[in-house]
PQR file of N, CA, C, O and H, with PARSE charges and radii, in Angstrom:
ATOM      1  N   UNK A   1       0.829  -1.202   0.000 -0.4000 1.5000
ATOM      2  CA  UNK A   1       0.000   0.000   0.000 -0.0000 2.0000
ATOM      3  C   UNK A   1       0.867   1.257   0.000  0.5500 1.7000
ATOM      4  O   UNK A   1       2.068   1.196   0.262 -0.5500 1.4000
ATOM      5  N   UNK A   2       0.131   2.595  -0.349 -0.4000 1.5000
ATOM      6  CA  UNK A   2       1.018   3.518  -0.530 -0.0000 2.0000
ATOM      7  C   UNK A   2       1.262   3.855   0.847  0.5500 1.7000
ATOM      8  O   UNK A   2       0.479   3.483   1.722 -0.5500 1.4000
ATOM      9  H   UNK A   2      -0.844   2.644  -0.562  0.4000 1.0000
ATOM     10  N   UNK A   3       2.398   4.602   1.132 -0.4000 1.5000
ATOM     11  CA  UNK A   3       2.385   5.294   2.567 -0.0000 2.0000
ATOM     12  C   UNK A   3       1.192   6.667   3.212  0.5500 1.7000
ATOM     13  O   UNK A   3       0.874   7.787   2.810 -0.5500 1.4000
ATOM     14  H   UNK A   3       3.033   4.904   0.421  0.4000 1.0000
ATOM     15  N   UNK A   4       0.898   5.970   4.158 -0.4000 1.5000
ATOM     16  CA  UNK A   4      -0.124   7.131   4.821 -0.0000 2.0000
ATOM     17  C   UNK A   4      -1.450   6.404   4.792  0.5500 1.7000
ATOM     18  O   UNK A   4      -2.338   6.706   5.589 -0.5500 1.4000
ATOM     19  H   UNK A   4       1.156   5.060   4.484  0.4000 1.0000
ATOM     20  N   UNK A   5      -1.615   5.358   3.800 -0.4000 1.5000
ATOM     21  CA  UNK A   5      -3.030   4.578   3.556 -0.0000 2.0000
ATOM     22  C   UNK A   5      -3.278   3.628   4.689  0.5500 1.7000
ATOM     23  O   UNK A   5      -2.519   3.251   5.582 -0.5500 1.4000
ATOM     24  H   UNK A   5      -0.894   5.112   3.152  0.4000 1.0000
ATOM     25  N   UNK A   6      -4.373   3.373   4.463 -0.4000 1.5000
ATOM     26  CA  UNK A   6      -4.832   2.045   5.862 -0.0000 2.0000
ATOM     27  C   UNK A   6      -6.028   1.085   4.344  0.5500 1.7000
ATOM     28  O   UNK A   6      -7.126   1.278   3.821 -0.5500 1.4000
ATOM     29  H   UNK A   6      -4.990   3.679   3.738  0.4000 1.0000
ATOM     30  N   UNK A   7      -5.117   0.280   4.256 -0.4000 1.5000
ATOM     31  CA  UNK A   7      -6.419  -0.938   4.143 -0.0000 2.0000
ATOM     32  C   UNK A   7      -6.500  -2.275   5.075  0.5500 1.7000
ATOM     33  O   UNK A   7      -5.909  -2.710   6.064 -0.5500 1.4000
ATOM     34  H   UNK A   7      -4.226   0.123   4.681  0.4000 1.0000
ATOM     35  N   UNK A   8      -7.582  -2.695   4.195 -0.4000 1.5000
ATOM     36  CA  UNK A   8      -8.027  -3.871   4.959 -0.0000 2.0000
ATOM     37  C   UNK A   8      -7.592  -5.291   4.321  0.5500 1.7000
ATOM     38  O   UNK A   8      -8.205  -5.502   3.275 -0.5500 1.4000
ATOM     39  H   UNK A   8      -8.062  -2.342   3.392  0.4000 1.0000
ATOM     40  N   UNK A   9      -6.814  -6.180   4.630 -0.4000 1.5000
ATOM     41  CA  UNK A   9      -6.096  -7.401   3.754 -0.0000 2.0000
ATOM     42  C   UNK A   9      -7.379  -8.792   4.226  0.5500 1.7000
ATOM     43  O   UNK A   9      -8.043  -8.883   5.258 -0.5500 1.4000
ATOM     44  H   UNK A   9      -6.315  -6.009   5.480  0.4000 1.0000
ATOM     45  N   UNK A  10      -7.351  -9.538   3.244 -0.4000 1.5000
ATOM     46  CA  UNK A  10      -7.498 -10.879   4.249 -0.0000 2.0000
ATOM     47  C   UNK A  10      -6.905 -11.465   4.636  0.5500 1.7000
ATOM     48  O   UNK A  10      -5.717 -11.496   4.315 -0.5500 1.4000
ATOM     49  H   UNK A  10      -6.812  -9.464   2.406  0.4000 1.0000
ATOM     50  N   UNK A  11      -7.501 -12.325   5.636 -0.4000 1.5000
ATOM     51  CA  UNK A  11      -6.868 -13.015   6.732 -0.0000 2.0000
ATOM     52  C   UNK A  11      -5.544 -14.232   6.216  0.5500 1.7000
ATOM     53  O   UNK A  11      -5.595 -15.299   5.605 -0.5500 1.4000
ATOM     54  H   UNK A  11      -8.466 -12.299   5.896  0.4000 1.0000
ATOM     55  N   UNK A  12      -4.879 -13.755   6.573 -0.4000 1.5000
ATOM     56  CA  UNK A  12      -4.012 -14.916   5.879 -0.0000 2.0000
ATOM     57  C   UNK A  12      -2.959 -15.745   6.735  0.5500 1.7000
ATOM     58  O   UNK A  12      -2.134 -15.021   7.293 -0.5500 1.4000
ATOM     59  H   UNK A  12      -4.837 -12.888   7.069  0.4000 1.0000
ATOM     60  N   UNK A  13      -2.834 -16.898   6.922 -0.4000 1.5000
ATOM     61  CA  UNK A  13      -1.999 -18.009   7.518 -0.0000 2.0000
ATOM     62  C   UNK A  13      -2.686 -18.318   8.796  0.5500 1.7000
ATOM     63  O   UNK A  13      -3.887 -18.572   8.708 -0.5500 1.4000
ATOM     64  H   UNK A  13      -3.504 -17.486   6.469  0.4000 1.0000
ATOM     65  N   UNK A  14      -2.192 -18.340   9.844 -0.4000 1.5000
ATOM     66  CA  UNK A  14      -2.494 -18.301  11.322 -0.0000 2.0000
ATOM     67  C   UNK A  14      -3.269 -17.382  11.941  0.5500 1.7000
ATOM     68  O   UNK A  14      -3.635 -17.549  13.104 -0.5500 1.4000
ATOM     69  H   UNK A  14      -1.216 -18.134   9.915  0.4000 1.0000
ATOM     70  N   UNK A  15      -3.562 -16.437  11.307 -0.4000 1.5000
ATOM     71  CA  UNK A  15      -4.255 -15.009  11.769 -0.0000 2.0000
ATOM     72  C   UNK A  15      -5.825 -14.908  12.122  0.5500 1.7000
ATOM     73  O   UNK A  15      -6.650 -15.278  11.286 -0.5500 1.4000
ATOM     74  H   UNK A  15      -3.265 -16.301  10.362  0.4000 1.0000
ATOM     75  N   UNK A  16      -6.182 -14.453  13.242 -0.4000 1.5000
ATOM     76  CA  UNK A  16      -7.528 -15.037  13.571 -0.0000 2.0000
ATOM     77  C   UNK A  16      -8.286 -13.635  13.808  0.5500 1.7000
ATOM     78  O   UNK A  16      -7.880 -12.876  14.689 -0.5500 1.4000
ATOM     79  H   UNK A  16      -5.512 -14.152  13.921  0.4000 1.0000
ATOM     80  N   UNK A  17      -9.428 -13.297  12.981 -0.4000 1.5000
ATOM     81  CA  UNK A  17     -10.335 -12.401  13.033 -0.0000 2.0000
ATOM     82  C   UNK A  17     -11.214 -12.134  14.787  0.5500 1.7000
ATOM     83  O   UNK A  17     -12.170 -12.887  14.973 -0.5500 1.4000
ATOM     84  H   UNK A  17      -9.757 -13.914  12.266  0.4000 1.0000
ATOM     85  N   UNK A  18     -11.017 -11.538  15.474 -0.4000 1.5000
ATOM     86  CA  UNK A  18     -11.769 -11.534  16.893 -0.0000 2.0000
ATOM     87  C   UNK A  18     -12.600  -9.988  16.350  0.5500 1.7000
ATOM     88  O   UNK A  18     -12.207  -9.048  15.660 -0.5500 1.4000
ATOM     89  H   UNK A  18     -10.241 -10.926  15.323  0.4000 1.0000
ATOM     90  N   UNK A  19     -13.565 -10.208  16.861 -0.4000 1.5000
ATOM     91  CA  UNK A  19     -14.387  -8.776  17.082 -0.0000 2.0000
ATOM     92  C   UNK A  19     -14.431  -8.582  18.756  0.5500 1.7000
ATOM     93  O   UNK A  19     -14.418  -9.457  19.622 -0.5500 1.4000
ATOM     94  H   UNK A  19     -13.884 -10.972  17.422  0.4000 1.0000
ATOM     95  N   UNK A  20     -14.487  -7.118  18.896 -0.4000 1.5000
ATOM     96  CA  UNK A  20     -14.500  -6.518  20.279 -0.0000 2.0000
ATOM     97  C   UNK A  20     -15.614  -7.525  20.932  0.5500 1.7000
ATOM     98  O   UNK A  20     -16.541  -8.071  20.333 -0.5500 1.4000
ATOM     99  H   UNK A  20     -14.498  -6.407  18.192  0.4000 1.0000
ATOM    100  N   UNK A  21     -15.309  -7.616  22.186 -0.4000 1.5000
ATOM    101  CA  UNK A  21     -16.082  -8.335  22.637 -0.0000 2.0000
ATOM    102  C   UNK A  21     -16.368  -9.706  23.223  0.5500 1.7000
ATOM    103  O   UNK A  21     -16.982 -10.175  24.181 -0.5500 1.4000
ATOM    104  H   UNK A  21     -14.556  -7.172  22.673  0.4000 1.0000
ATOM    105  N   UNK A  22     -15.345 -10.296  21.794 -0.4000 1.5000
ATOM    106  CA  UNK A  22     -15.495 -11.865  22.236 -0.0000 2.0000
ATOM    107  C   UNK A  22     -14.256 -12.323  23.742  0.5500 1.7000
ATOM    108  O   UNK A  22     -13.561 -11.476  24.302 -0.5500 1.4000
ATOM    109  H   UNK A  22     -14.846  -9.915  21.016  0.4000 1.0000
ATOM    110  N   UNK A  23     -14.268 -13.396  24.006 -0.4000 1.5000
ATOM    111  CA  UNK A  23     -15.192 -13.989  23.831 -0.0000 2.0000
ATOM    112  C   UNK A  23     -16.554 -14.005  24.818  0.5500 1.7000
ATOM    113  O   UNK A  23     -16.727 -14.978  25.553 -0.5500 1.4000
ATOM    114  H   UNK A  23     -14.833 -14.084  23.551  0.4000 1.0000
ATOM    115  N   UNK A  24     -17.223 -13.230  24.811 -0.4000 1.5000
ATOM    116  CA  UNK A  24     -17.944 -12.585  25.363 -0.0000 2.0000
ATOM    117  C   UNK A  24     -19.440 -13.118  25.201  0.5500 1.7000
ATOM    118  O   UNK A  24     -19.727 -13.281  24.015 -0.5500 1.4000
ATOM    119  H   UNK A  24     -17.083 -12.440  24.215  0.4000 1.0000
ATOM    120  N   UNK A  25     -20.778 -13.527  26.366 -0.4000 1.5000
ATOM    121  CA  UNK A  25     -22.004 -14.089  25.465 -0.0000 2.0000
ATOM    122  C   UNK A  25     -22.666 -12.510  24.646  0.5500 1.7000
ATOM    123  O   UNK A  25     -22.636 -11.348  25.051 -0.5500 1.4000
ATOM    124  H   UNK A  25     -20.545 -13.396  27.329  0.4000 1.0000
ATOM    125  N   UNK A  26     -23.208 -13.086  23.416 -0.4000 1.5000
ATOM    126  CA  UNK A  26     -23.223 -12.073  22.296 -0.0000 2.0000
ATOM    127  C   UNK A  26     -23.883 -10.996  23.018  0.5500 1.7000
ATOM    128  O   UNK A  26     -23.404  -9.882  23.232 -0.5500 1.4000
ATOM    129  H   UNK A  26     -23.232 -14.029  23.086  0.4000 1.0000
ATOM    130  N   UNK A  27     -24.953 -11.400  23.352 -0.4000 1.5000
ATOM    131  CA  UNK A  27     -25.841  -9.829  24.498 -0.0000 2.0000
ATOM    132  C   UNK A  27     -25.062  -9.038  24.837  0.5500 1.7000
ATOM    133  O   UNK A  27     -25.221  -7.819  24.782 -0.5500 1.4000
ATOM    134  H   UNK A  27     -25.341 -12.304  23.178  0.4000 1.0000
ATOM    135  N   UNK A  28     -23.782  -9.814  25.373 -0.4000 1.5000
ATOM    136  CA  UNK A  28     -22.672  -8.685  25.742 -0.0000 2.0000
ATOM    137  C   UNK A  28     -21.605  -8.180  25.247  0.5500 1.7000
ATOM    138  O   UNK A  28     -20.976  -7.155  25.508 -0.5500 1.4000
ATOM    139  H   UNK A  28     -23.653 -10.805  25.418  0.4000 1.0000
ATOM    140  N   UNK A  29     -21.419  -9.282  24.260 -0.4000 1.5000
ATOM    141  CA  UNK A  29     -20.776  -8.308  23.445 -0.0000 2.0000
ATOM    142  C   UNK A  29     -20.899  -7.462  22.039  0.5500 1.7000
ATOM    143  O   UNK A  29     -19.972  -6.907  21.450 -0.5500 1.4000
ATOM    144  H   UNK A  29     -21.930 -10.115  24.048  0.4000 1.0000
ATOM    145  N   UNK A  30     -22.167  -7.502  21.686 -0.4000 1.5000
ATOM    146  CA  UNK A  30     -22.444  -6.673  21.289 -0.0000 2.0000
ATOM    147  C   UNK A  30     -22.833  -5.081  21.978  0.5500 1.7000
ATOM    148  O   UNK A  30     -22.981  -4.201  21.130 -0.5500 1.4000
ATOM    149  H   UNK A  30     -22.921  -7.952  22.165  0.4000 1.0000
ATOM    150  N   UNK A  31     -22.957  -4.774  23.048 -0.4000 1.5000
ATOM    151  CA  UNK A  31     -22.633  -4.174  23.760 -0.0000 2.0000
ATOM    152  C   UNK A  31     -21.338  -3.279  23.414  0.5500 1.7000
ATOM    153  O   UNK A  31     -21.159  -2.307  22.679 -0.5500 1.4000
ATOM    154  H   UNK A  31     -22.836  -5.488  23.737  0.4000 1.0000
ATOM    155  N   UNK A  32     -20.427  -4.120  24.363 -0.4000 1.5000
ATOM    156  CA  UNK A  32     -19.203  -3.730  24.247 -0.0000 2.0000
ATOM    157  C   UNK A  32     -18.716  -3.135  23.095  0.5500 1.7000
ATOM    158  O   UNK A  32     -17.981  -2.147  23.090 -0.5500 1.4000
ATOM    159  H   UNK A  32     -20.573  -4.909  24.959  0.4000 1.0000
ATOM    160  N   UNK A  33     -19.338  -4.051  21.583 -0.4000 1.5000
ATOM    161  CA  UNK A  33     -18.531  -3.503  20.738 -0.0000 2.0000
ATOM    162  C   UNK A  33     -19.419  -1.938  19.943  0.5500 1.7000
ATOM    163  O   UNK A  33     -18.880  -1.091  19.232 -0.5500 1.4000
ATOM    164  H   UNK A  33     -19.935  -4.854  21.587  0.4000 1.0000
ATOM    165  N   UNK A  34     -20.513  -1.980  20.272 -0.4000 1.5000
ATOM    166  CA  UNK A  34     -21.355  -0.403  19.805 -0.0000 2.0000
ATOM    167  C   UNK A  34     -21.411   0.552  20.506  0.5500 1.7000
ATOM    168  O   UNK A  34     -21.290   1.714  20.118 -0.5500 1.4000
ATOM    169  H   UNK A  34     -20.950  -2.668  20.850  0.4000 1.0000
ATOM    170  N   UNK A  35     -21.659   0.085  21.958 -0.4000 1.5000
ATOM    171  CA  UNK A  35     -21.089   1.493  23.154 -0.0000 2.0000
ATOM    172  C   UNK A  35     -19.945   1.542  22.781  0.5500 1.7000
ATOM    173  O   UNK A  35     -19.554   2.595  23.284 -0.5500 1.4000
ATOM    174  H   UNK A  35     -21.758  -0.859  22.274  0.4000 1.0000
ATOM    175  N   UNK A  36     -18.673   0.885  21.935 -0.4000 1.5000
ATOM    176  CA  UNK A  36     -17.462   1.796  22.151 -0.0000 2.0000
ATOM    177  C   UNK A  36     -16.430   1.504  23.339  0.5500 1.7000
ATOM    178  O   UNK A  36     -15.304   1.997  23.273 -0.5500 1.4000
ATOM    179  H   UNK A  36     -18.991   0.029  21.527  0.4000 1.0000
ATOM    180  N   UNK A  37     -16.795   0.728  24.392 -0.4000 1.5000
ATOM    181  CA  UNK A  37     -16.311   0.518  25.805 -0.0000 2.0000
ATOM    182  C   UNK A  37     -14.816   0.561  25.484  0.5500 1.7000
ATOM    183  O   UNK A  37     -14.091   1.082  26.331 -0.5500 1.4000
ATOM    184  H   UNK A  37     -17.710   0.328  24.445  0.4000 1.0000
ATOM    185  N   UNK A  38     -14.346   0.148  24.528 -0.4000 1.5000
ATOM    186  CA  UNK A  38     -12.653  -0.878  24.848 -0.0000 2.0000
ATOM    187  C   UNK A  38     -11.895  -0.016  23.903  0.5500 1.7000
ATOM    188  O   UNK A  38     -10.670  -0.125  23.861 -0.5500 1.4000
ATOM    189  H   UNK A  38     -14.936  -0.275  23.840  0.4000 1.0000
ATOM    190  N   UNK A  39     -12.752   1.148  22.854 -0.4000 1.5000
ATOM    191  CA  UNK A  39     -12.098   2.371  22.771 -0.0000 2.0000
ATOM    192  C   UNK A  39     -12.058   3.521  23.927  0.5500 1.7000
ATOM    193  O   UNK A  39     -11.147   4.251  24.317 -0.5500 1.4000
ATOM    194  H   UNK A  39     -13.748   1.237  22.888  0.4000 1.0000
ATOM    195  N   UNK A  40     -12.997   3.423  24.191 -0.4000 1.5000
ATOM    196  CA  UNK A  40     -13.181   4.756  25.329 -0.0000 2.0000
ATOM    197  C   UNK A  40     -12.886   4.374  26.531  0.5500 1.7000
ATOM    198  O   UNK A  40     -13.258   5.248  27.313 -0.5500 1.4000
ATOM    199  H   UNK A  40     -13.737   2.830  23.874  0.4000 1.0000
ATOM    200  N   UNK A  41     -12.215   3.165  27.270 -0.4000 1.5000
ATOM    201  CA  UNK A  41     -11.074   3.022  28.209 -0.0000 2.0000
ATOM    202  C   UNK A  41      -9.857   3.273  27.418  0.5500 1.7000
ATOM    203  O   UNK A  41      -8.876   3.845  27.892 -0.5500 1.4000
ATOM    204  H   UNK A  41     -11.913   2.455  26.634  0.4000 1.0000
ATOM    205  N   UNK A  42      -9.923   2.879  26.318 -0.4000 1.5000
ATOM    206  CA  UNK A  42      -8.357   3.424  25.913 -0.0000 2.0000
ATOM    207  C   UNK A  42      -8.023   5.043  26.106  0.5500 1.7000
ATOM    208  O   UNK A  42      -7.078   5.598  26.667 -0.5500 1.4000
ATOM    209  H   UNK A  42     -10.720   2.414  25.933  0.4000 1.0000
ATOM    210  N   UNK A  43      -9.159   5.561  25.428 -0.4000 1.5000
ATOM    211  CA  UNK A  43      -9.069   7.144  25.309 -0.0000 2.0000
ATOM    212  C   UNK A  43      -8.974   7.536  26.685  0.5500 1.7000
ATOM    213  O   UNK A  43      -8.182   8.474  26.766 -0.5500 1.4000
ATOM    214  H   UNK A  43      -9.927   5.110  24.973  0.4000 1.0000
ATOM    215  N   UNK A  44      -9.505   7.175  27.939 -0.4000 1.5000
ATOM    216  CA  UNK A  44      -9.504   7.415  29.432 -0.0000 2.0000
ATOM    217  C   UNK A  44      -7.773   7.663  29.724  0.5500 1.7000
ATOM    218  O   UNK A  44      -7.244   8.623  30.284 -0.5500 1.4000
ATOM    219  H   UNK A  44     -10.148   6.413  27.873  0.4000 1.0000
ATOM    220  N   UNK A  45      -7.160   6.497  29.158 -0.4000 1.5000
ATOM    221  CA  UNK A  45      -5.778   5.845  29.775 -0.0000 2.0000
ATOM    222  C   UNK A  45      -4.732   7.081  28.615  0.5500 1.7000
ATOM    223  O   UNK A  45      -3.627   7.473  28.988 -0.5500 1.4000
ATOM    224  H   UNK A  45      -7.590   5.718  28.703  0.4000 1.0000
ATOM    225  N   UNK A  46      -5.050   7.309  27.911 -0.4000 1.5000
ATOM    226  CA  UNK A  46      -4.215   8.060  26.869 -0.0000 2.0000
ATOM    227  C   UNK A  46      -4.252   9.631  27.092  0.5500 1.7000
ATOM    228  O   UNK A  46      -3.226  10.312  27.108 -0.5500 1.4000
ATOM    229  H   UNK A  46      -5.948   6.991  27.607  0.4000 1.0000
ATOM    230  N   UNK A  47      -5.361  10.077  27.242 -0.4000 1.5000
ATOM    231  CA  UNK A  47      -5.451  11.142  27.344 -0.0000 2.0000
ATOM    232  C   UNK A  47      -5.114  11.757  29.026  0.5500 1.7000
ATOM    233  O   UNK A  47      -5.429  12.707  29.744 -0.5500 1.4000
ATOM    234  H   UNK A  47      -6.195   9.524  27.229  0.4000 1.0000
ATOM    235  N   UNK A  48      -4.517  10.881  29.056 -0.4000 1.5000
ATOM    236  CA  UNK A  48      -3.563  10.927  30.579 -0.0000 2.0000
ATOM    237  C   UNK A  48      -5.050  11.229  31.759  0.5500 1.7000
ATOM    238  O   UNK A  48      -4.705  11.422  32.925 -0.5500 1.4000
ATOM    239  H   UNK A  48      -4.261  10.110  28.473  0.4000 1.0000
ATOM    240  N   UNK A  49      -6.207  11.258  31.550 -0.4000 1.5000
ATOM    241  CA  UNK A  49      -7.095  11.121  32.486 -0.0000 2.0000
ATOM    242  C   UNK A  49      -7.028  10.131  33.687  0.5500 1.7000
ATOM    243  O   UNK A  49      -7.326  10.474  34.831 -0.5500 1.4000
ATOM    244  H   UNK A  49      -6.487  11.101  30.603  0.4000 1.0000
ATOM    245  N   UNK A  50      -6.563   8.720  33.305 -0.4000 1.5000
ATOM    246  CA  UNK A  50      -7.067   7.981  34.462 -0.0000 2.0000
ATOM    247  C   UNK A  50      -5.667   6.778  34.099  0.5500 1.7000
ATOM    248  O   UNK A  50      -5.147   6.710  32.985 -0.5500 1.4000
ATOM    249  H   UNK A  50      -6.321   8.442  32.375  0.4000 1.0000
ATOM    250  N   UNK A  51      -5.384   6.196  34.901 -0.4000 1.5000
ATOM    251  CA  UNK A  51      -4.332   4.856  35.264 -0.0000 2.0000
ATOM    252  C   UNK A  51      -4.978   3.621  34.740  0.5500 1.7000
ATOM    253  O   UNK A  51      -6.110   3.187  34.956 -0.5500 1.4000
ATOM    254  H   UNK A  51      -5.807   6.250  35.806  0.4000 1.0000
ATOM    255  N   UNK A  52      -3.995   3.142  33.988 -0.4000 1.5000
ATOM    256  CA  UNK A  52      -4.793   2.083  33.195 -0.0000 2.0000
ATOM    257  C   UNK A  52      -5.561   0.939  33.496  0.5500 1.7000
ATOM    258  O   UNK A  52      -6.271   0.231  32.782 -0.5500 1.4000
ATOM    259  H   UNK A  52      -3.076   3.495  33.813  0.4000 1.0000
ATOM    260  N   UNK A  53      -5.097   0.877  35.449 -0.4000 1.5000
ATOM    261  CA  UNK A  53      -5.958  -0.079  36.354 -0.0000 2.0000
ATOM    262  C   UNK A  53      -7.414   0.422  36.827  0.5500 1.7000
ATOM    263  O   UNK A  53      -8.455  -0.190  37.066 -0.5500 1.4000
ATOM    264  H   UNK A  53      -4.520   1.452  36.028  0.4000 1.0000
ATOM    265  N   UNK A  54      -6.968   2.151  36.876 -0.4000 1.5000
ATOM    266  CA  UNK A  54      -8.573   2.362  36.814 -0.0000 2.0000
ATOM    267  C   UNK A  54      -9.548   2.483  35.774  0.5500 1.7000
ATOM    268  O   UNK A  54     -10.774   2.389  35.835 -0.5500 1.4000
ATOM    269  H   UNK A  54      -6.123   2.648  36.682  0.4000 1.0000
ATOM    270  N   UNK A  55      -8.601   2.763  34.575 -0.4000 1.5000
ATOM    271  CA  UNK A  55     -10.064   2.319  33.334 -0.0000 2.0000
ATOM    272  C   UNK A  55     -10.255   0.990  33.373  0.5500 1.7000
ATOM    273  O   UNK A  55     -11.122   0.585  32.598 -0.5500 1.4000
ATOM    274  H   UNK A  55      -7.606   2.840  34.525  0.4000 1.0000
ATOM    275  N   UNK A  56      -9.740   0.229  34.002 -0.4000 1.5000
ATOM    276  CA  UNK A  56     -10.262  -1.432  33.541 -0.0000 2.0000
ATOM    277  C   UNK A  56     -11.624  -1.609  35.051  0.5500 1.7000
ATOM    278  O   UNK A  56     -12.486  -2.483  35.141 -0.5500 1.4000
ATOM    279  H   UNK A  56      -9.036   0.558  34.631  0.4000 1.0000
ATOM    280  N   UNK A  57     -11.401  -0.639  35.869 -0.4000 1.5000
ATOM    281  CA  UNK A  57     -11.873  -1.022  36.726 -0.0000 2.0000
ATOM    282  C   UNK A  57     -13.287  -0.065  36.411  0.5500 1.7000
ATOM    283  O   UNK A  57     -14.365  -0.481  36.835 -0.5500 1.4000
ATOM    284  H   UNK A  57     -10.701   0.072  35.796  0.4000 1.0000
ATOM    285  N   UNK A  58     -13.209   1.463  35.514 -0.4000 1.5000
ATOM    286  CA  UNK A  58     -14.236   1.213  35.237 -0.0000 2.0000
ATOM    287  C   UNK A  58     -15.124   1.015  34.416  0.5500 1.7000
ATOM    288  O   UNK A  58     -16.323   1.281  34.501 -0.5500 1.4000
ATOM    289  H   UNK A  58     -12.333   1.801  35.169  0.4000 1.0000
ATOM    290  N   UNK A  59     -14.094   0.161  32.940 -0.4000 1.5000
ATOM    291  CA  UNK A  59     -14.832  -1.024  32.488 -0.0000 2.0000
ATOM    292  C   UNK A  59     -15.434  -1.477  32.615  0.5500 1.7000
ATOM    293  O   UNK A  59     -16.487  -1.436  31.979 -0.5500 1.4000
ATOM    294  H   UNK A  59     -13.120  -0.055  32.870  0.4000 1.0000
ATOM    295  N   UNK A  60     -15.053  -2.559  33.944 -0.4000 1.5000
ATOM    296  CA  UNK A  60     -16.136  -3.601  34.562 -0.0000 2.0000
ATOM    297  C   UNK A  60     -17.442  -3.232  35.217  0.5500 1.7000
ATOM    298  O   UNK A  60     -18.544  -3.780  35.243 -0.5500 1.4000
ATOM    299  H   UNK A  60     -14.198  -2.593  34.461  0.4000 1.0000
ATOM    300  N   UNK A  61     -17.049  -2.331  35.640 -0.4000 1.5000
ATOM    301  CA  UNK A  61     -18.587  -1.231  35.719 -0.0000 2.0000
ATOM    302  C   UNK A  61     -19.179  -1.236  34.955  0.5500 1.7000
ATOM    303  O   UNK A  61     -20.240  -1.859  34.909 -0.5500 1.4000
ATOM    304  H   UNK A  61     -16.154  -1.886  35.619  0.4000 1.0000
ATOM    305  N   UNK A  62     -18.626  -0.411  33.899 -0.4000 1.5000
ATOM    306  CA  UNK A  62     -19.649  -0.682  32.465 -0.0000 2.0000
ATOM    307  C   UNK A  62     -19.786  -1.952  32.154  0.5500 1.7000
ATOM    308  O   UNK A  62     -20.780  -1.844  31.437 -0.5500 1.4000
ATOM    309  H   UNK A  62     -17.764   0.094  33.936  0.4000 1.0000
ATOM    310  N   UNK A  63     -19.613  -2.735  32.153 -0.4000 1.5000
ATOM    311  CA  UNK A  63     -19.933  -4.463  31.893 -0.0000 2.0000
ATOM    312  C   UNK A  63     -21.054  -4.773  33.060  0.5500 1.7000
ATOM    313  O   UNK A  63     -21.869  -5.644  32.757 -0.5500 1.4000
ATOM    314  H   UNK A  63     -18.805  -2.823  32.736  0.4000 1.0000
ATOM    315  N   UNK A  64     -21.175  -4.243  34.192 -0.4000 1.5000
ATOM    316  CA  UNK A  64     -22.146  -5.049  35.247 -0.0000 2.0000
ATOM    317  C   UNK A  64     -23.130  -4.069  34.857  0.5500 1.7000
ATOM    318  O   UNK A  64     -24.244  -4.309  35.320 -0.5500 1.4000
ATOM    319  H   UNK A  64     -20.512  -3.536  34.438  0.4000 1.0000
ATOM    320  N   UNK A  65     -23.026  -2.808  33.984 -0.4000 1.5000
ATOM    321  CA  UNK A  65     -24.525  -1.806  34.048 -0.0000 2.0000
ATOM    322  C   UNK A  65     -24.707  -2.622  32.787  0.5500 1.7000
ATOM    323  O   UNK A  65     -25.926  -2.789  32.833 -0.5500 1.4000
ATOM    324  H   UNK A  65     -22.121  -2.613  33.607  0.4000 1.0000
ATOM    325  N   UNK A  66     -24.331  -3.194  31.776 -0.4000 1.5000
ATOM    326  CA  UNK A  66     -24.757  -3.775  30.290 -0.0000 2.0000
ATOM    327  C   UNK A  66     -25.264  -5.159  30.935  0.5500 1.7000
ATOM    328  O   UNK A  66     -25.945  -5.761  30.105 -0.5500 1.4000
ATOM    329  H   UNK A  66     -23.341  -3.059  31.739  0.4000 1.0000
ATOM    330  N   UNK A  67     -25.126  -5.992  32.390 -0.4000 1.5000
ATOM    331  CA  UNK A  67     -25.567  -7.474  32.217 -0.0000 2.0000
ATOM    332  C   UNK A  67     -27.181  -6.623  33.339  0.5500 1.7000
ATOM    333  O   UNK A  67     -28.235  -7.254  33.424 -0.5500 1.4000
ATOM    334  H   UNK A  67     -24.572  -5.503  33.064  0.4000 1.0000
ATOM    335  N   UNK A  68     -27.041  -5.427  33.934 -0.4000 1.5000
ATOM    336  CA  UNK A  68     -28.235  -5.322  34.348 -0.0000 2.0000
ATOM    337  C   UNK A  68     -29.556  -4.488  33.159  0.5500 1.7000
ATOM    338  O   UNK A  68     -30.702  -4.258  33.546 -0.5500 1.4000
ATOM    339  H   UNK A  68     -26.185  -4.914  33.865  0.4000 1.0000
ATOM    340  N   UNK A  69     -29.215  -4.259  32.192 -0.4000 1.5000
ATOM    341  CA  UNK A  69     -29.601  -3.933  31.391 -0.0000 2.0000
ATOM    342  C   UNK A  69     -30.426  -2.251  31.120  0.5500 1.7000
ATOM    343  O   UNK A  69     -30.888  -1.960  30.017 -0.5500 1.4000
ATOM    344  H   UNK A  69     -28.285  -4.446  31.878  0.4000 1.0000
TER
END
């Protein structure tokens, strides 16, 4: 590809396709992957806001408000 581009290749040899979420039961992770959760702990931890033990911690928060629905 040229430099600066982003594509998308297929999967090739050993390489295994995961979507956000797995392995996760689908209720939940579909969730995870349309709220955005596992970008927006990243963005928490990057944007020097929060310690990367506390975005996971409040991740799981957001994971127990998605299994109470």
């Amino acid at each position: 590809p040229p430099p600066g581009g982003q594509y998308n290749y297929p999967v090739r040899g050993d390489e295994k396709l995961i979507v956000a979420g797995w392995p996760a039961k689908q209720e939940y992770g579909v969730q995870i992957y349309y709220k955005w959760l596992l970008p927006t702990m990243v963005g928490k931890v990057t944007s020097g806001g929060m310690a990367p033990k506390d975005a996971m911690k409040w991740a799981a928060k957001e994971l127990e408000g998605y299994k109470r629905g």
